[in-house]
MIKETI-164445 format. One record per residue: residue in three letters; x, y, z of N, C-alpha, C in turn. Coordinates in steps of 0.1 Angstrom, whole numbers. Example, Ala and Ser with C-alpha at 12.3 -4.5 7.8 and 13.67 -1.06 7.14 Angstrom:
<nodes>
ALA; 132; -57; 78; 123; -45; 78; 132; -33; 78 .
SER; 128; -22; 71; 137; -11; 71; 129; 0; 79 .
</nodes>
This chain:
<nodes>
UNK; -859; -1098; -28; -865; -1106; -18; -856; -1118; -16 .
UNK; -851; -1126; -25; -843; -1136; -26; -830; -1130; -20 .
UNK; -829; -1120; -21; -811; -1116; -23; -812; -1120; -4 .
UNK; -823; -1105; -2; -823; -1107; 13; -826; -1121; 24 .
UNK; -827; -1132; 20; -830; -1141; 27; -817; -1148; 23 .
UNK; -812; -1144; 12; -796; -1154; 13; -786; -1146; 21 .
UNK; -789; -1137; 22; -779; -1131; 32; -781; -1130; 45 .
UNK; -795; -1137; 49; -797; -1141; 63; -790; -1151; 66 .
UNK; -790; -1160; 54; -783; -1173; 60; -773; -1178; 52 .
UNK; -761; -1164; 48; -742; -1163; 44; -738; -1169; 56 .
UNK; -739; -1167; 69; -731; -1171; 73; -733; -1180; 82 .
UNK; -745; -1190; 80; -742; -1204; 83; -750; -1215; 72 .
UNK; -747; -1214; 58; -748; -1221; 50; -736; -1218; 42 .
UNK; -725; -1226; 38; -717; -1223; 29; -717; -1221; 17 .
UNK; -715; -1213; 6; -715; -1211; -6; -728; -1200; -11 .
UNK; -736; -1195; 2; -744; -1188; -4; -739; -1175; -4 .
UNK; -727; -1170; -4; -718; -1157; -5; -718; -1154; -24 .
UNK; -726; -1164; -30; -720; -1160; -42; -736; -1150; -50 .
UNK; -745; -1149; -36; -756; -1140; -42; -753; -1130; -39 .
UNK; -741; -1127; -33; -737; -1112; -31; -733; -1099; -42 .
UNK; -732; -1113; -50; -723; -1110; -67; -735; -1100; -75 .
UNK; -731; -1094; -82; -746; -1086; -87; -742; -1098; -105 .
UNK; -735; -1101; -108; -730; -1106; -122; -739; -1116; -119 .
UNK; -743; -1127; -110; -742; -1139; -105; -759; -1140; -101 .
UNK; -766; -1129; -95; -778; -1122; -99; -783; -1122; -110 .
UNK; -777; -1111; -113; -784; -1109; -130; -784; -1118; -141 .
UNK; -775; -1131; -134; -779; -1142; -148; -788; -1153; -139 .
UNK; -793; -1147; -127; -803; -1156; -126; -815; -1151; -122 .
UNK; -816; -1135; -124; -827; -1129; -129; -831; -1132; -144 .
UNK; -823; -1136; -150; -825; -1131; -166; -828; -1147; -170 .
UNK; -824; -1161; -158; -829; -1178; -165; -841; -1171; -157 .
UNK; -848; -1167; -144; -858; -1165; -141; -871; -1160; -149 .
UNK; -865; -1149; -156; -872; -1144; -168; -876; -1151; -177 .
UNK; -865; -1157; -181; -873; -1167; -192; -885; -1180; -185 .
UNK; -879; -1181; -174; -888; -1197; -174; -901; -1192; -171 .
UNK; -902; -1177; -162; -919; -1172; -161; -926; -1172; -172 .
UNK; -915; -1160; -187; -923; -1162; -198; -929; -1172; -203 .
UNK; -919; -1188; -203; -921; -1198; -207; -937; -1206; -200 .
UNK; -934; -1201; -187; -945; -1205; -178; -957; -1202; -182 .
UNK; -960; -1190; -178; -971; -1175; -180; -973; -1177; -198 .
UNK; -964; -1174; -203; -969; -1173; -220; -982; -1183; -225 .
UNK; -978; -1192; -228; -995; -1199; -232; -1001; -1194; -230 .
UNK; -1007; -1194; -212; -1018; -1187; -209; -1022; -1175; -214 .
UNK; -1012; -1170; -211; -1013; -1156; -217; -1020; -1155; -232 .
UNK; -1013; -1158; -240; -1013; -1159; -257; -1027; -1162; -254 .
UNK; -1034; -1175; -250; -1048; -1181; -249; -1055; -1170; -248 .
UNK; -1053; -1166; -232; -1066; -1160; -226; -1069; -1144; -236 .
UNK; -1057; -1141; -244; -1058; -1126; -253; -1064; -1135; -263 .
UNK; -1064; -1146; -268; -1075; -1149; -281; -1087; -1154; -278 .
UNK; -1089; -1157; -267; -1104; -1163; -260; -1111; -1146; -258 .
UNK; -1105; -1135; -256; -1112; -1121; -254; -1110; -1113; -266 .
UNK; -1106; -1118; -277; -1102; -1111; -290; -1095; -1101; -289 .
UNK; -1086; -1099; -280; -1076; -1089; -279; -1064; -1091; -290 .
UNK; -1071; -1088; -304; -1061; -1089; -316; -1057; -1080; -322 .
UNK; -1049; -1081; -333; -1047; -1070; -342; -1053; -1068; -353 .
UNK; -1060; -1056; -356; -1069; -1056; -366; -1065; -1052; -381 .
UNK; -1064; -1059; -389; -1057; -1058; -402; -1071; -1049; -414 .
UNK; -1063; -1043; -423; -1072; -1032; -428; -1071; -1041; -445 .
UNK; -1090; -1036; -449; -1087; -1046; -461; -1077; -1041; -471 .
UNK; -1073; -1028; -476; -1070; -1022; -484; -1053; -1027; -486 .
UNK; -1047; -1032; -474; -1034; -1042; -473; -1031; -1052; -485 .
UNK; -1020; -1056; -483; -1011; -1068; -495; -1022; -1079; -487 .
UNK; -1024; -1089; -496; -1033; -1101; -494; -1028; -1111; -482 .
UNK; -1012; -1111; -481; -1009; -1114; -472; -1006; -1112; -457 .
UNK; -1012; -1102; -458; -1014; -1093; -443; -1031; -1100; -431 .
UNK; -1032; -1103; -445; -1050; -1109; -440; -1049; -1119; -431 .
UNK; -1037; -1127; -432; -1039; -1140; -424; -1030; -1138; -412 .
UNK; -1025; -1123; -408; -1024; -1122; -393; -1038; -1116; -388 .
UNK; -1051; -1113; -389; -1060; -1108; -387; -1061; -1117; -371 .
UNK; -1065; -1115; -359; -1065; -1121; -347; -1057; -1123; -339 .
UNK; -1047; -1121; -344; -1029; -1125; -340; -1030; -1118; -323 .
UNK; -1028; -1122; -314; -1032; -1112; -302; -1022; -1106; -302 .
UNK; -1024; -1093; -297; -1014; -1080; -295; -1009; -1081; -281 .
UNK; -1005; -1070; -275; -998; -1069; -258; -988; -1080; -257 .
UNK; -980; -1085; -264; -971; -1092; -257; -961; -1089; -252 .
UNK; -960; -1076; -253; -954; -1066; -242; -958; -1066; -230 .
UNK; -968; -1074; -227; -973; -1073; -212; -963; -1083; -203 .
UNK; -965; -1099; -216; -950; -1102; -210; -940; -1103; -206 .
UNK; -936; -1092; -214; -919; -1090; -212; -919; -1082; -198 .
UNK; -931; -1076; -196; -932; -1062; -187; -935; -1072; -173 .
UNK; -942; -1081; -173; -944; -1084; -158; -934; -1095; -154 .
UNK; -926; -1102; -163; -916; -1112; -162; -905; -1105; -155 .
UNK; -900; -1095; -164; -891; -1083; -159; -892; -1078; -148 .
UNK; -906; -1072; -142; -906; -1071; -131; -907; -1077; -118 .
UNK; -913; -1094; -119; -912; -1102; -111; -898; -1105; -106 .
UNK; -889; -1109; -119; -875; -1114; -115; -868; -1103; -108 .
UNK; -868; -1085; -115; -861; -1075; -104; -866; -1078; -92 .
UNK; -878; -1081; -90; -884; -1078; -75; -880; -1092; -68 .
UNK; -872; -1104; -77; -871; -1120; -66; -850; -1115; -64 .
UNK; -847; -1109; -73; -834; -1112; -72; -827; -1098; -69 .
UNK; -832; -1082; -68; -825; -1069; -65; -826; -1069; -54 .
UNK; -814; -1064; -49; -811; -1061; -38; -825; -1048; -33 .
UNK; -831; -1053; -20; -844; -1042; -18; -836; -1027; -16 .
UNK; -826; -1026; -9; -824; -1011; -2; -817; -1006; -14 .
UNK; -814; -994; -12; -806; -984; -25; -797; -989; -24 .
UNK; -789; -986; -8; -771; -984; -6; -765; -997; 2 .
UNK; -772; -1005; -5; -768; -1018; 2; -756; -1025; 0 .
UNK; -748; -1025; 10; -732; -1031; 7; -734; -1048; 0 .
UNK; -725; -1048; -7; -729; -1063; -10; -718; -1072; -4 .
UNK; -714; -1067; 5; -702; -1075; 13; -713; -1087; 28 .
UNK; -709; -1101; 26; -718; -1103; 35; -714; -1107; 46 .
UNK; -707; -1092; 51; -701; -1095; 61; -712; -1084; 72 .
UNK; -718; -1081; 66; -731; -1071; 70; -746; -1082; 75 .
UNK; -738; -1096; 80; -755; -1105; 72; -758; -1103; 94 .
UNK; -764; -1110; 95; -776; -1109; 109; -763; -1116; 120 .
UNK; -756; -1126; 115; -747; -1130; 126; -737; -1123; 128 .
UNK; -730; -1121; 118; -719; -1111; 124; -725; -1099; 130 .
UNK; -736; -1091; 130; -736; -1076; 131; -743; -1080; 145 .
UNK; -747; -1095; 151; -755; -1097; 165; -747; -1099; 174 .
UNK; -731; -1104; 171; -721; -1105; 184; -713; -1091; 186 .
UNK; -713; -1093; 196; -707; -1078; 209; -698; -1084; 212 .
UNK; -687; -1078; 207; -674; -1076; 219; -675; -1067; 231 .
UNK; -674; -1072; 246; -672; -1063; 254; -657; -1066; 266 .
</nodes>
């Protein structure tokens, strides 16, 4: 989504040719990622111990197993929706999309005749 609105406006803002780059992307999918987790986490962590969505420890365990008893589980959820928020702000939408932005809305709207 991002990619596509900087390439609306390559070629009359200077320097936004450098979201063309997939290198240049993916490290700002990947600071994206972190700052959601960073964002979203708390809540997250909270709202799974406010609904007891924990891990349940068995008595028959080492004694020190007992004091993760509540520890909330799924924190895979946020790796899973972080990851897909950021593909979805920073991947290019189409399959076969050139990343040359010489393809952007101004050049491809003048006609030579």
């Amino acid at each position: 989504m991002l990619y596509w609105i900087t390439r609306q406006f390559a070629g009359h803002i200077t320097g936004l040719h450098v979201f063309s780059y997939l290198t240049f992307r993916a490290i700002l999918a990947t600071a994206s990622a972190l700052g959601l987790s960073l964002l979203i986490g708390p809540p997250l962590i909270a709202r799974l111990s406010r609904y007891q969505i924990g891990q349940v420890v068995r008595d028959d365990g080492p004694p020190t197993h007992l004091l993760k008893a509540g520890t909330p589980t799924m924190g895979g959820t946020l790796i899973l929706v972080t990851t897909l928020v950021s593909t979805l702000l920073w991947a290019a939408s189409c399959g076969r999309c050139s990343a040359s932005p010489s393809l952007s809305v101004s050049s491809a709207s003048t006609t030579t005749t």
